[in-house]
ZABA-300577 format. One record per residue: residue number from 1; residue in three letters; chain; x, y negated, z negated of N, C-alpha, C, CB in turn. Coordinates in Angstrom, 2 decimals. Glycine has a CB too. Layout:
residues N
{pafi NUM; 'ala'; 'A'; {X; Y; Z}; {X; Y; Z}; {X; Y; Z}; {X; Y; Z}},
...
end
This chain:
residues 76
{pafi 1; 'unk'; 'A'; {-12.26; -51.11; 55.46}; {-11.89; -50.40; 56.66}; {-12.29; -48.93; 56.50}; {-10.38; -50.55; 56.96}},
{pafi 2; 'unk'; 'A'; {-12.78; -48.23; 57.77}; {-13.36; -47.15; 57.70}; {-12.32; -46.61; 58.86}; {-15.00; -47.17; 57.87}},
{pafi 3; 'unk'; 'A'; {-12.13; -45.04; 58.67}; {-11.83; -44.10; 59.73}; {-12.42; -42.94; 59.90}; {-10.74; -43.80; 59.71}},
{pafi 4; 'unk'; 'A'; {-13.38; -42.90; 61.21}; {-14.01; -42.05; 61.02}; {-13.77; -41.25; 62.63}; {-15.38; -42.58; 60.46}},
{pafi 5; 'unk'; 'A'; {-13.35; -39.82; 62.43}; {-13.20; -38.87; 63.03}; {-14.31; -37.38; 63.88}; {-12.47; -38.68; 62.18}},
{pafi 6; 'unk'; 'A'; {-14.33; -37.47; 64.50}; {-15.00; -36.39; 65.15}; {-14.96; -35.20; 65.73}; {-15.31; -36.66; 65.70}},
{pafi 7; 'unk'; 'A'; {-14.53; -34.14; 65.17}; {-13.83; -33.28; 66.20}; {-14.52; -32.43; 67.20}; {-13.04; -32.42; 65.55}},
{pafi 8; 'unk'; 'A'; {-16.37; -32.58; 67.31}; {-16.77; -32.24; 68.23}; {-16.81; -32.77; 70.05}; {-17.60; -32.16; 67.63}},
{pafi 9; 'unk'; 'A'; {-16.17; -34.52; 69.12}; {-16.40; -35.04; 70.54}; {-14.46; -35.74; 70.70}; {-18.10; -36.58; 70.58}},
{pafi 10; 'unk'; 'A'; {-14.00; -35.54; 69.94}; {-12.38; -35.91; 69.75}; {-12.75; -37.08; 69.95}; {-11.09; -35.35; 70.73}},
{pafi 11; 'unk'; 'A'; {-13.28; -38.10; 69.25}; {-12.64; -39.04; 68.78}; {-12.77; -39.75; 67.70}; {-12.60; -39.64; 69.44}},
{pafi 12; 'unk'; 'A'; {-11.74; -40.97; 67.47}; {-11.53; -41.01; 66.09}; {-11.37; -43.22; 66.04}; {-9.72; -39.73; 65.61}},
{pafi 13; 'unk'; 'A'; {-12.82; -43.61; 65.17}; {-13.14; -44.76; 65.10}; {-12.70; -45.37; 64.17}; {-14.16; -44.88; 65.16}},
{pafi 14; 'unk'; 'A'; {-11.52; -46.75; 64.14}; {-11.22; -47.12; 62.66}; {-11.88; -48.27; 62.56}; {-9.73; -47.29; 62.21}},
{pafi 15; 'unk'; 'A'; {-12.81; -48.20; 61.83}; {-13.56; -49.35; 61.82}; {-12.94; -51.02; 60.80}; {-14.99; -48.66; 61.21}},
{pafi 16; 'unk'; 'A'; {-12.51; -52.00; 61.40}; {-11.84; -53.19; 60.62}; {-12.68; -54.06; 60.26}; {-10.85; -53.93; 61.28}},
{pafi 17; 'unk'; 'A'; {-13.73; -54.27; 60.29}; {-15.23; -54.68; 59.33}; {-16.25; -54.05; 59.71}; {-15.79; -56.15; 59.37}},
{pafi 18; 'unk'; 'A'; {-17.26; -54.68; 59.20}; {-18.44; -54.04; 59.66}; {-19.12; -55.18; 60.60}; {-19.40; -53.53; 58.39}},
{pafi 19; 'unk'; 'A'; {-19.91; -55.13; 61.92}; {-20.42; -55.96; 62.64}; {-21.04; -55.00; 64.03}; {-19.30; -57.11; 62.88}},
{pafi 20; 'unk'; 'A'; {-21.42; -55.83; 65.31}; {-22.30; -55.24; 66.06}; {-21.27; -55.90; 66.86}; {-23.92; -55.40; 66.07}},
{pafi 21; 'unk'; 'A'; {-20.83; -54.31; 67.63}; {-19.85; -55.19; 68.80}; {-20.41; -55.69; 70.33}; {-18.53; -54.16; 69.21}},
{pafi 22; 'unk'; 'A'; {-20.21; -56.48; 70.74}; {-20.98; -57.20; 71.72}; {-19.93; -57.39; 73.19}; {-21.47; -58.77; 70.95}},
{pafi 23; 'unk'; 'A'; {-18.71; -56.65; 72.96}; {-17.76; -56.70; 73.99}; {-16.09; -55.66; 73.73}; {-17.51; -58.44; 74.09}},
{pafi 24; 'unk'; 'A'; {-16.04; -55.03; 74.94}; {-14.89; -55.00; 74.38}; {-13.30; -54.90; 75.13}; {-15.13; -54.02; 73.63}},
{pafi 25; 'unk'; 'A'; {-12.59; -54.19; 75.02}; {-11.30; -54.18; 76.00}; {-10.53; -52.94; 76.02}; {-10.28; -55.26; 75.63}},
{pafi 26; 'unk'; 'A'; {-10.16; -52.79; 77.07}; {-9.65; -51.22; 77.44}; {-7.99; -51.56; 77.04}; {-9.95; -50.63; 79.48}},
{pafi 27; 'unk'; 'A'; {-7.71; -51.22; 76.21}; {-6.10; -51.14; 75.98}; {-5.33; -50.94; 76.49}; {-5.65; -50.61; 75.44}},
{pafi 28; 'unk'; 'A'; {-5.67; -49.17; 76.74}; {-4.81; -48.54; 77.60}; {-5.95; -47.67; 77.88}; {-3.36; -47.94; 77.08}},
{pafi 29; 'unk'; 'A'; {-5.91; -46.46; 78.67}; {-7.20; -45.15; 79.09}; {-6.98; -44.31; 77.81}; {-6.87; -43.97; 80.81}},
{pafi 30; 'unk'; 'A'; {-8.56; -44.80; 77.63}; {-8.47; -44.18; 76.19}; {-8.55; -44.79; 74.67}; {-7.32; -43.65; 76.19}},
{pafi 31; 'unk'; 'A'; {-8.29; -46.18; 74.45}; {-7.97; -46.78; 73.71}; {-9.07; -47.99; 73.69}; {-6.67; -46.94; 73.91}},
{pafi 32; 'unk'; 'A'; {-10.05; -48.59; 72.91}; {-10.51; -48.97; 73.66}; {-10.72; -50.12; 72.08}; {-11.52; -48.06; 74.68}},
{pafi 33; 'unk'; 'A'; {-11.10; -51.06; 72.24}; {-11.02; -52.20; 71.17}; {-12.44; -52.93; 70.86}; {-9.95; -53.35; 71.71}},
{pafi 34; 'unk'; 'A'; {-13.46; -52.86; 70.54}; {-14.42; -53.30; 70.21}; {-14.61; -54.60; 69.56}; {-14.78; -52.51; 69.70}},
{pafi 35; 'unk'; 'A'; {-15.33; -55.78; 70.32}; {-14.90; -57.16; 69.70}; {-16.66; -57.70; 69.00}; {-14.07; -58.46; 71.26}},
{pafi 36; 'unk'; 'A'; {-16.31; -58.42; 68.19}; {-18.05; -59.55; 67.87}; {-18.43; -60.10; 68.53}; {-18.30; -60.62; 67.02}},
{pafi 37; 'unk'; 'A'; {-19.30; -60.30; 68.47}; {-19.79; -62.19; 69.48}; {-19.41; -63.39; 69.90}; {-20.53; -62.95; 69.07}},
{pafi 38; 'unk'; 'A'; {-17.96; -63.11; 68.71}; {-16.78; -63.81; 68.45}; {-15.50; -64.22; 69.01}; {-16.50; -63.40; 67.76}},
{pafi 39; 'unk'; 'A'; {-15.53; -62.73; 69.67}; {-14.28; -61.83; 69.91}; {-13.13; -61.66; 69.03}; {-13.71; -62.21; 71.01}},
{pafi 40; 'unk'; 'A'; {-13.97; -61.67; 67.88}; {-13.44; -61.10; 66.63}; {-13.06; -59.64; 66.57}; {-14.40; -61.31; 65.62}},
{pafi 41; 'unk'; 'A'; {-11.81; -58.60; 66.41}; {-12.21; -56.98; 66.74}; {-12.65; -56.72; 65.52}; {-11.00; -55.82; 67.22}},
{pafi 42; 'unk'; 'A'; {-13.26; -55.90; 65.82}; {-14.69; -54.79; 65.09}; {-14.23; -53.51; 64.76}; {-16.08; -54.39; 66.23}},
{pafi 43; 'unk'; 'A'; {-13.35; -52.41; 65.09}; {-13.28; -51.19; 65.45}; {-12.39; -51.12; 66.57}; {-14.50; -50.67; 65.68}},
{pafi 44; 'unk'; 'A'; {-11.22; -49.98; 66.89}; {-10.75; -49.32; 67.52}; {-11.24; -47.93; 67.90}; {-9.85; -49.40; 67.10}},
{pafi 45; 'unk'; 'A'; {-11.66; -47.77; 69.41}; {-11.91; -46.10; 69.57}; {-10.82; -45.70; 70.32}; {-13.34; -45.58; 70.37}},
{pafi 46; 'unk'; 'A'; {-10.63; -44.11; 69.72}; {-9.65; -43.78; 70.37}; {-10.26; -42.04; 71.05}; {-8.23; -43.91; 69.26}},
{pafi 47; 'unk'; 'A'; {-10.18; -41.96; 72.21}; {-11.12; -41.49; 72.99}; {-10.04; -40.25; 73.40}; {-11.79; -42.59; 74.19}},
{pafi 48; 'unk'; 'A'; {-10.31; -38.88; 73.04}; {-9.21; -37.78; 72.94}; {-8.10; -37.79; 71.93}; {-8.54; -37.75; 74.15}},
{pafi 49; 'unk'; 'A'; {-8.54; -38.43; 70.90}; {-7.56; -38.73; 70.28}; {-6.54; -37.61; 69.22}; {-8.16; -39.75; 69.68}},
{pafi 50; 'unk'; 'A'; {-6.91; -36.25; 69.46}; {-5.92; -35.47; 69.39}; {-4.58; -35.40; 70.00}; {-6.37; -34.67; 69.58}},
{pafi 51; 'unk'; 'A'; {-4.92; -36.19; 71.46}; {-3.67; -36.44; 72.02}; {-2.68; -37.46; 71.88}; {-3.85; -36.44; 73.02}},
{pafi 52; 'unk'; 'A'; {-3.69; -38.37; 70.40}; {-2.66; -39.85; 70.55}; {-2.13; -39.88; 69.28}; {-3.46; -41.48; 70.89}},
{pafi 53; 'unk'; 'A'; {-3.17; -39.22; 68.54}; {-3.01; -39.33; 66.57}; {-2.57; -37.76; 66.59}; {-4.97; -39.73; 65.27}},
{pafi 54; 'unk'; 'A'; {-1.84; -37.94; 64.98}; {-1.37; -36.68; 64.20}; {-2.95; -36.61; 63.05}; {0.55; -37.04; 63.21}},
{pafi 55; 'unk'; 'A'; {-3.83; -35.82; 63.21}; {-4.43; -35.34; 62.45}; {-4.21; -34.51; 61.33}; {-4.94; -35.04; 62.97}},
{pafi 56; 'unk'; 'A'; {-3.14; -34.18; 61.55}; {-2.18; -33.21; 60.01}; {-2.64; -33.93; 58.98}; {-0.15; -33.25; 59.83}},
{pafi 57; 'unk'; 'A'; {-2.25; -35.27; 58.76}; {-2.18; -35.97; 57.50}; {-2.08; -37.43; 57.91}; {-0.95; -35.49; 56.57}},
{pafi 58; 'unk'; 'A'; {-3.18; -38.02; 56.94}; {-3.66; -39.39; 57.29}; {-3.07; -40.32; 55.75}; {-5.68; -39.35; 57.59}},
{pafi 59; 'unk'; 'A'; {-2.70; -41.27; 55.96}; {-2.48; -41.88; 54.67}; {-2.47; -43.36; 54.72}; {-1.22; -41.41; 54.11}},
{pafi 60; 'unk'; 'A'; {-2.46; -43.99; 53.96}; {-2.98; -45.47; 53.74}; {-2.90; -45.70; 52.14}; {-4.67; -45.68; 54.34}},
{pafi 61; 'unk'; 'A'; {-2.76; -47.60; 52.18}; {-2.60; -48.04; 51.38}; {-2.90; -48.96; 50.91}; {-2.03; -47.97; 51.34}},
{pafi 62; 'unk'; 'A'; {-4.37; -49.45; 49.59}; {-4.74; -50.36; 49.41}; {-4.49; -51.04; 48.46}; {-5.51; -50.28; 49.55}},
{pafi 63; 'unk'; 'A'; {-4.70; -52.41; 48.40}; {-4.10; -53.34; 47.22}; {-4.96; -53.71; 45.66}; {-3.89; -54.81; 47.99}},
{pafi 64; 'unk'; 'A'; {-3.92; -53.47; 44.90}; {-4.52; -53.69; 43.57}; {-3.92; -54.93; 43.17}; {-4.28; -52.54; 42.52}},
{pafi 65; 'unk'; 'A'; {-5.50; -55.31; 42.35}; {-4.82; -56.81; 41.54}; {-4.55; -56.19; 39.93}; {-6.29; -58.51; 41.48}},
{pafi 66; 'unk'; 'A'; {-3.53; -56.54; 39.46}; {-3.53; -56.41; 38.20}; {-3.77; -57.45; 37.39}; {-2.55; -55.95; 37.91}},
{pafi 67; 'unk'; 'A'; {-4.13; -57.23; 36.14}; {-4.45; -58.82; 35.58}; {-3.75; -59.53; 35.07}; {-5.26; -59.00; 34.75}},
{pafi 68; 'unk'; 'A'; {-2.64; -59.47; 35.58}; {-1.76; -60.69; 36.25}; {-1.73; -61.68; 36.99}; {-1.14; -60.48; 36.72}},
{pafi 69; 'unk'; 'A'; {-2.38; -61.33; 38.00}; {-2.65; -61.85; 39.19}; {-1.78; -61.26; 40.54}; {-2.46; -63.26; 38.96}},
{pafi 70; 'unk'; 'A'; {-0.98; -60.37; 40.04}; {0.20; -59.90; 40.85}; {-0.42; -58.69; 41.98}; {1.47; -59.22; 39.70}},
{pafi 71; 'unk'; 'A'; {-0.25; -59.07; 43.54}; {-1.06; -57.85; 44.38}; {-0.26; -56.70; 44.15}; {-1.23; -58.06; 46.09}},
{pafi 72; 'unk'; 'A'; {-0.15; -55.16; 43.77}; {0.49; -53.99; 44.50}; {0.00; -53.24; 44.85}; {1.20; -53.39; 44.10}},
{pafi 73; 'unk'; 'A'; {0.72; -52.66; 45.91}; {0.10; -51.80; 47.03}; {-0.08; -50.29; 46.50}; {1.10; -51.83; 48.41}},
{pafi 74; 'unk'; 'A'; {-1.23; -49.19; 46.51}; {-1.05; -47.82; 46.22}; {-1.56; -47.20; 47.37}; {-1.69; -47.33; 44.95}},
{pafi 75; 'unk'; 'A'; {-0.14; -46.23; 47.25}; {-0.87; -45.18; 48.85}; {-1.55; -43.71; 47.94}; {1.01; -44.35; 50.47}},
{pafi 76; 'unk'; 'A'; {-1.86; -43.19; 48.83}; {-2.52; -42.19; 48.43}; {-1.83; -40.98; 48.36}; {-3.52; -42.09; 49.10}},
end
């Protein structure tokens, strides 16, 4: 997963795989959902999105395997 931000044009793309979106759906104004060929989603745009996201501070959290086999989660 990618998030990628723009602040010349305010907005801010989180990309949930990688693919070629071929359709998509208006959420809400502004919000807009990008699907596959599939209608698998692809990406979220969020269109002004200073007005929807806190850009202060972004955080997330991905999973580690230990060799255990046991998943835990580390945020950043």
């Amino acid at each position: 997963m990618k998030i990628k931000y723009s602040s010349d044009a305010d907005i801010c793309i989180i990309e949930l795989k990688p693919g070629i979106p071929k359709d998509s759906i208006d959420l809400k104004e502004g919000v807009i959902l990008h699907l596959d060929q599939d209608g698998n989603p692809l990406e979220i745009e969020i269109i002004d999105a200073s007005k929807f996201i806190s850009l202060d501070e972004i955080s997330f959290s991905l999973p580690r395997v230990n060799l255990s086999g046991a998943t835990q989660y580390v945020s950043n």
